[in-house]
C-alpha positions in Angstrom: 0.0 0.0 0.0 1.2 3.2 -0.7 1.7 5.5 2.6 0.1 8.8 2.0 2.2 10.2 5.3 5.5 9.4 3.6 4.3 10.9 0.3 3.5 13.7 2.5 7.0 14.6 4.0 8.3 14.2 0.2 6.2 16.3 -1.1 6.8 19.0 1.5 10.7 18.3 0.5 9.7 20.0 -2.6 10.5 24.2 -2.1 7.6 24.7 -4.3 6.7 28.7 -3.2 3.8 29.9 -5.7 4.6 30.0 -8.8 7.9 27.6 -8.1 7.1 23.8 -9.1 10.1 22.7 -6.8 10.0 19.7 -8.0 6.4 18.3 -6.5 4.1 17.8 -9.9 7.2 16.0 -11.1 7.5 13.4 -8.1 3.4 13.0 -8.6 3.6 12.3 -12.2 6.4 9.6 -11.6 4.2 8.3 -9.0 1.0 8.3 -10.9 2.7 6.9 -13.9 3.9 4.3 -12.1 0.4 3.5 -11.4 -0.8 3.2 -14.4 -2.4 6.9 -14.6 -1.6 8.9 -18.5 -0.2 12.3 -16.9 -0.1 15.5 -18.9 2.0 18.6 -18.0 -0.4 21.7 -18.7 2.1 25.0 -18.4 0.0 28.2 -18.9 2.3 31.2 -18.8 5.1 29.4 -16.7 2.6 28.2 -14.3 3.0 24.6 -13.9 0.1 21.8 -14.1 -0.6 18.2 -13.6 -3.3 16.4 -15.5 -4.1 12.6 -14.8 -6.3 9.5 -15.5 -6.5 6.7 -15.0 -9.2 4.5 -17.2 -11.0 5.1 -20.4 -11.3 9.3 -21.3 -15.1 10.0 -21.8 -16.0 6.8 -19.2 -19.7 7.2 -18.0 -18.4 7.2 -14.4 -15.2 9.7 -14.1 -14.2 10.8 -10.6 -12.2 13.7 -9.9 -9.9 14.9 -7.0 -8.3 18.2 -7.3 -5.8 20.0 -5.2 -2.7 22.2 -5.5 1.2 21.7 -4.4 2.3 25.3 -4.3 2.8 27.1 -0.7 2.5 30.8 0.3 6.2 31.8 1.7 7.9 29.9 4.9 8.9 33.7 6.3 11.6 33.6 8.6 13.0 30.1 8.5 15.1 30.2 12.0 11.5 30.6 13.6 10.3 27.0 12.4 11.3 24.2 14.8 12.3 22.2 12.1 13.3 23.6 8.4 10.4 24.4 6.6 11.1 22.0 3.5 12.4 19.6 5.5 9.9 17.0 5.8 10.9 16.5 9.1 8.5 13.4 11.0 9.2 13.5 14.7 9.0 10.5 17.6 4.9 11.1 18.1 4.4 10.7 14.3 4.1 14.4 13.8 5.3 16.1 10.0 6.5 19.1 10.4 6.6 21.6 6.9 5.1 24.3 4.6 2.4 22.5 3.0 2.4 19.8 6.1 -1.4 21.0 6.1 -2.4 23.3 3.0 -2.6 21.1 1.4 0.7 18.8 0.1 -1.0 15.9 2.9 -4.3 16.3 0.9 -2.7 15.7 -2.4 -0.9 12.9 -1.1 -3.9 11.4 0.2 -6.3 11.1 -2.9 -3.2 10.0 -5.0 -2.0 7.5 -2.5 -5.8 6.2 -2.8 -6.3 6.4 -5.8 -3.1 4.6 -7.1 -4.0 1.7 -4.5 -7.5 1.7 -5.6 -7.2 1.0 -9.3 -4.1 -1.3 -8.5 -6.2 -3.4 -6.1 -9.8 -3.1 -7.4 -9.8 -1.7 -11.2 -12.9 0.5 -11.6 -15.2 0.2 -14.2 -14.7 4.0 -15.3 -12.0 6.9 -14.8 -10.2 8.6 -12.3 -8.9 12.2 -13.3 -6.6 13.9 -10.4 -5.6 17.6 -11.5 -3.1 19.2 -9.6 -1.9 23.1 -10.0 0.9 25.1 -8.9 -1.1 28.1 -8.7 -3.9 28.4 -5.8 -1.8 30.3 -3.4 -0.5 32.8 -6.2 -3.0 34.5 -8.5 -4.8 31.3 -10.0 -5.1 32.4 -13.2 -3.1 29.7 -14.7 -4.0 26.9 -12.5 -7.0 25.3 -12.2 -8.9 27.1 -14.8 -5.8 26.4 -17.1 -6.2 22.4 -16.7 -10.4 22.6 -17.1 -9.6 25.0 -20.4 -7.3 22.1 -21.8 -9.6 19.0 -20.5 -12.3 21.0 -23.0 -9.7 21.3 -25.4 -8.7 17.5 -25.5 -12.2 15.9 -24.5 -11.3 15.4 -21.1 -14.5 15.3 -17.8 -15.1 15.0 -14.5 -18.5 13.1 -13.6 -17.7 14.8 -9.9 -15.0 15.8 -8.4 -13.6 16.5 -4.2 -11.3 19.0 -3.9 -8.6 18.0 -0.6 -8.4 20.9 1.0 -8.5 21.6 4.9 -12.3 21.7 5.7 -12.3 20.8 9.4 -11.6 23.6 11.7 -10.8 21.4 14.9 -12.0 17.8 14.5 -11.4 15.4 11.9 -14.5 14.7 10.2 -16.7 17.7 11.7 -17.3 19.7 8.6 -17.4 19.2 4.6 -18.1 22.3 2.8 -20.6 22.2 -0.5 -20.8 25.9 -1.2 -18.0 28.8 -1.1 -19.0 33.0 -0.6 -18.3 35.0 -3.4 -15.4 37.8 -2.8 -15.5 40.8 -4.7 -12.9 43.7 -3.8 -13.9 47.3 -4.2 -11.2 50.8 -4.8 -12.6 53.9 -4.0 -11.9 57.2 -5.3 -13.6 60.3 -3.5 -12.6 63.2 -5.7 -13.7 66.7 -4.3 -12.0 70.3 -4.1 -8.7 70.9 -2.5 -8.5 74.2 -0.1 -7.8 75.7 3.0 -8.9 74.1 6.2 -10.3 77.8 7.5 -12.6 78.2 4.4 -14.6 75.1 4.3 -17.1 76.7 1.9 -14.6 76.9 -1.0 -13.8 73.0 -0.7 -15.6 69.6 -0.8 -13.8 67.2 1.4 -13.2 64.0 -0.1 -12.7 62.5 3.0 -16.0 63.7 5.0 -18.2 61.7 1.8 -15.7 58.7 1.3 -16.1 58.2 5.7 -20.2 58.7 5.0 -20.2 56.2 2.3 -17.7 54.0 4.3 -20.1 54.4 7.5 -23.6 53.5 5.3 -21.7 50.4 3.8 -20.3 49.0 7.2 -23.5 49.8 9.2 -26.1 48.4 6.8 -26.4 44.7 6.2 -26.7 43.2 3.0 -28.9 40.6 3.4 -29.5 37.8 6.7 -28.6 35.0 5.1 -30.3 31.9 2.9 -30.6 28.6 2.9 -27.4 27.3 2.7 -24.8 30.8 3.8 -24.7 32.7 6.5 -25.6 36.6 5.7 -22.8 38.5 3.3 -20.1 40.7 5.2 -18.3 44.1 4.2 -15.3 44.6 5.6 -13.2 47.8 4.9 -9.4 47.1 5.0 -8.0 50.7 4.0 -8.3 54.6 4.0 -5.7 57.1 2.8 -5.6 60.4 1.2 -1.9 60.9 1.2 -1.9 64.6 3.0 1.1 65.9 5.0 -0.6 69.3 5.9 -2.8 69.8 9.0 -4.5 72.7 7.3 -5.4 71.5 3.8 -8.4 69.8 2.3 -7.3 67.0 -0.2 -8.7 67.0 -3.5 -9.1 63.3 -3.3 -8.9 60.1 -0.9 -9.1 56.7 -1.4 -10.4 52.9 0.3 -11.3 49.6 -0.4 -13.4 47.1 1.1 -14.2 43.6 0.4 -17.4 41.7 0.3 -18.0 38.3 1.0 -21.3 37.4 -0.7 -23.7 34.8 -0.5 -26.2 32.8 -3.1 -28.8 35.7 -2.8 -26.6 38.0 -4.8 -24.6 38.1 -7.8 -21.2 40.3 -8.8 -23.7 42.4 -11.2 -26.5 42.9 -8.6 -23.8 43.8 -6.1 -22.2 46.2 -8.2 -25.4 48.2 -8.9 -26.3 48.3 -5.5 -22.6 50.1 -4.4 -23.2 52.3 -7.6 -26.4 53.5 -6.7 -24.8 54.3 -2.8 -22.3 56.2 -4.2 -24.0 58.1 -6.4 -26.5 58.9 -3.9 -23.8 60.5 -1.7 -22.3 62.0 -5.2 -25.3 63.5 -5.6 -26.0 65.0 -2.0 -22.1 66.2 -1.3 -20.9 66.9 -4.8 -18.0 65.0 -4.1 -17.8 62.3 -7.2 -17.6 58.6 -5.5 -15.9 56.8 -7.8 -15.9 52.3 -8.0 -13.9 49.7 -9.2 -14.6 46.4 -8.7 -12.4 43.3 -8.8 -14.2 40.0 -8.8 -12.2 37.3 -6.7 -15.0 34.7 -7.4 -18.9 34.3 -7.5 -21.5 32.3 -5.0 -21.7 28.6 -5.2 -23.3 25.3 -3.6 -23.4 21.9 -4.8 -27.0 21.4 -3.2 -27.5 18.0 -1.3 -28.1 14.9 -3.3 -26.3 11.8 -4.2 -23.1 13.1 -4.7 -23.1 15.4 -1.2 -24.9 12.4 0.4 -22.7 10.2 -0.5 -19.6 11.8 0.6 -21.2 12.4 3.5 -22.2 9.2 4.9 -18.4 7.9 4.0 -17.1 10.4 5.9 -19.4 9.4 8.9 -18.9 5.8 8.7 -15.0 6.7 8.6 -14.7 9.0 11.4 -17.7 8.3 13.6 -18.9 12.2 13.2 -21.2 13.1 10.8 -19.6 16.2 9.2 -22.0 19.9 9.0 -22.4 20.7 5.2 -20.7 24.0 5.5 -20.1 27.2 2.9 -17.9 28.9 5.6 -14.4 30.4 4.8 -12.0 32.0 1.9 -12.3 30.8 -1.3 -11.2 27.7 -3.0 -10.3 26.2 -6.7 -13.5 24.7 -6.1 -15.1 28.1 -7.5 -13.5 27.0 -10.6 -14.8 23.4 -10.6 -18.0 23.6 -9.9 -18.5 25.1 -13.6 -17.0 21.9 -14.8 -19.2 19.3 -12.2 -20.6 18.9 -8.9 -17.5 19.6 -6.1 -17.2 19.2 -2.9 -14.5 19.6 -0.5 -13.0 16.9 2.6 -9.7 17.4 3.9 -8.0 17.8 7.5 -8.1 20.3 10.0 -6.8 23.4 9.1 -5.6 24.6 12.3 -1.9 25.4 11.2 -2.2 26.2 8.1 0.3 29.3 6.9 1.5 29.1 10.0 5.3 29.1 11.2 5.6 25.4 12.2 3.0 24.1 10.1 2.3 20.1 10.6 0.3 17.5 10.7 -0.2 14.1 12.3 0.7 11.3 9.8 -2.0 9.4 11.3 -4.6 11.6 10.2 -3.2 11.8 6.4 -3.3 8.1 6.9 -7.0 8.4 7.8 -7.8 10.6 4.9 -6.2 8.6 2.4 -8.5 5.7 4.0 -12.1 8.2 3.7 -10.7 8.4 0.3 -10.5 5.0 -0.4 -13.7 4.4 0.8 -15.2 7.7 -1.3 -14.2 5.6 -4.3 -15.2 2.3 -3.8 -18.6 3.7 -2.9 -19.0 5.4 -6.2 -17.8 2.4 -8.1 -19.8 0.2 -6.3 
């Protein structure tokens, strides 16, 4: 059998810092060729890919498992315990690394399972795992380069489980079937500069962008639906750039982020923060100006087979039936779900970016066994 935990600490050997490979798609692909899986390399713009599957392409019954080996920075590495690429497994069973939990342990899980499970019990059907190098970094080249190429070459994903960390304290607590939608907002306030002792020959930029700031931040957007708790706005910064005590600047700037759920969409968000700022445009004379960035749109993969299948695996695994949950950041799952049903099961996530990042092997050892089980339930 292959031992996810060992994969684990050689994966984590890999310095594979967003958008460096480091060597960890390579040690996958020798791995999964070794098992019998037809790998691809998918490079989009010198971000690096991994493409796999086992089976027939176009089989009836193709499941999918999709993760990511790239790591935000290690930081300061004299504050780890143990080097941050070093793989290091201590007496209590304990691997220690960047990646140790987001997520090189969930890659090495679903690969570890799914090499065993076609070597031990061939499927009638296809397994595709897709790897990228590019979820920490901008992920524009990473997941959404290997589902443009699997359209390209005739390649699909029946459904699919994403490994990331989805428990917050307790293995088996908490699957999540849905993700917020982010959407980041600049402000400009553009008014009339002038001296502090004439206020009638200025606008101030600042008194209508802190008005508009206040309405956002003390009116909620919605309380919530079925499935998501209610949206959040969160301003993160204000600046005008003014030295002088006794000038009015002619403009000042802010952004905030909002984390939306299924009751809105980017479009219906964006008119809504239009017509609020032209509203205060209109009463101050100070021109609120908005750009927004998209980071991703609503989802939820409602409950059916698929969710209730994963589901009662999970509980028959753990002993804990997990909460169906659409709580935290975003995931490459946003991108997935366009292509098929997704999920996502992992571990906890409790030291995840974190200096001294680890894991207990056991519990990689018990994911790569939900995994097992995940597959020879859908086969069945």
């Amino acid at each position: 059998m292959t031992d996810a935990a060992k994969l684990t600490a050689d994966l984590i050997r890999c310095p594979s810092v967003t958008p460096q490979e480091g060597g960890a798609l390579t040690l996958l692909a020798s791995l999964l060729t070794a098992g019998g899986f037809e790998c691809h390399r998918i490079d989009r713009n010198g971000t690096p890919n991994l493409f796999a599957r086992w089976g027939e392409k176009g089989a009836e019954k193709t499941f999918g498992f999709n993760g990511h080996t790239d790591v935000v920075p290690p930081g300061d590495a004299s504050s780890w315990t143990h080097p941050p690429f070093s793989g290091h497994i201590d007496e209590d069973g304990t691997i220690w690394g960047r990646g140790a939990t987001d997520m090189k342990s969930g890659v090495a899980a679903f690969a570890a399972a799914a090499v065993d499970f076609v070597a031990h019990t061939p499927p009638e059907g296809a397994i595709v795992i897709t790897v990228t190098g590019d979820e920490e970094g901008p992920a524009r080249d990473g997941t959404t380069a290997i589902l443009d190429w699997m359209a390209e070459a005739g390649e699909a994903m029946s459904v699919c489980i994403v490994g990331e960390p989805s428990n917050p304290e307790t293995f088996g607590e908490m699957m999540k079937i849905g993700r917020r939608g982010s959407v980041t907002y600049r402000v400009t306030a553009r008014g009339v500069q002038g001296h502090v002792a004439y206020p009638h020959r200025v606008r101030n930029p600042l008194h209508a962008l802190c008005w508009f700031l206040d309405g956002l931040a003390s009116t909620p957007l919605d309380e919530g639906s079925d499935h998501f708790g209610p949206s959040t706005l969160q301003v993160t910064t204000v600046d005008c750039g003014n030295p002088a005590s006794n000038v009015v600047p002619e403009t000042a700037h802010a952004s905030f982020n909002i984390r939306f759920n299924d009751l809105h969409t980017p479009e219906s968000l964006d008119a809504e923060m239009q017509r609020r700022a032209a509203a205060i445009s209109a009463e101050t004379g100070v021109a609120i100006l908005l750009t927004p960035d998209v980071g991703a749109e609503s989802f939820v993969t409602a409950p059916g087979p698929f969710v209730d299948m994963v589901r009662r695996v999970v509980t028959d695994q753990t002993g804990i039936e997990p909460e169906l949950s659409t709580t935290g950041g975003t995931s490459d799952a946003r991108f997935v779900k366009d292509h098929c049903p997704v999920v996502e099961f992992g571990l906890v996530g409790r030291f995840m970016h974190e200096v001294d990042e680890r894991v207990p092997a056991e519990q990689v050892r018990a994911l790569q066994r939900v995994y097992a089980a995940i597959l020879k339930e859908y086969f069945a």
